[in-house]
C-alpha positions in Angstrom: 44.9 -8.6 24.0 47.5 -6.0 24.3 50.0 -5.6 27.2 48.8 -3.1 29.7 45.3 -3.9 28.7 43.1 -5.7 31.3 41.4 -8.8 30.2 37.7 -8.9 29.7 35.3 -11.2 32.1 33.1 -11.9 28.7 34.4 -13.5 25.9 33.4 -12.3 22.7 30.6 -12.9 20.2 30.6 -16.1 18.9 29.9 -16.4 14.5 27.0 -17.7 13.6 27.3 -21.5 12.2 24.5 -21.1 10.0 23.8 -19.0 7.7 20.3 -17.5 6.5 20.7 -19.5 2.6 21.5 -22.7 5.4 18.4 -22.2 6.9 16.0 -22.4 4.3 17.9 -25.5 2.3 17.6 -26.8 5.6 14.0 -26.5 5.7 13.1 -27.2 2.2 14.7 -30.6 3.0 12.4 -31.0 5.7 9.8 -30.3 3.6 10.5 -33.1 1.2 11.2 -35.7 3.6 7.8 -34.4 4.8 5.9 -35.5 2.4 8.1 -38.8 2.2 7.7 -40.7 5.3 4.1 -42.3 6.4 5.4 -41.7 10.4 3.0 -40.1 12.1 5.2 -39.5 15.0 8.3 -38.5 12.7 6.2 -36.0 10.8 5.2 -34.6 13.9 8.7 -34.0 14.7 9.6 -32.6 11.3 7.1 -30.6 11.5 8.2 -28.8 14.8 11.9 -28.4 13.6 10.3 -27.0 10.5 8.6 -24.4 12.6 11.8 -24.0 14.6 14.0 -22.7 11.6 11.7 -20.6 10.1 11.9 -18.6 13.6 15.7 -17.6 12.1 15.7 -18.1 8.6 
């Protein structure tokens, strides 16, 4: 911010933490602890995050 300049009420964009190649390591992980475990409760769960980054990868 520069003197004489009023301040703004937003702050700005924040960077993204991820990034698109993060994403689909990410969910090729998933994939293979997938077919790994024998919990049909933790599949279930992988299965949802799964879902969940493919919405922004």
């Amino acid at each position: 911010m520069t003197e004489g300049t009023p301040p703004t009420k937003e702050p700005g964009r924040a960077r993204a933490l991820l990034s698109t190649a993060d994403f689909k390591l990410l969910r090729r992980a998933l994939e293979s602890h997938a077919k790994a475990t024998e919990d049909r409760e933790e599949l279930a769960k992988i299965n949802a995050l799964h879902h969940r980054l493919g919405n922004y990868g």
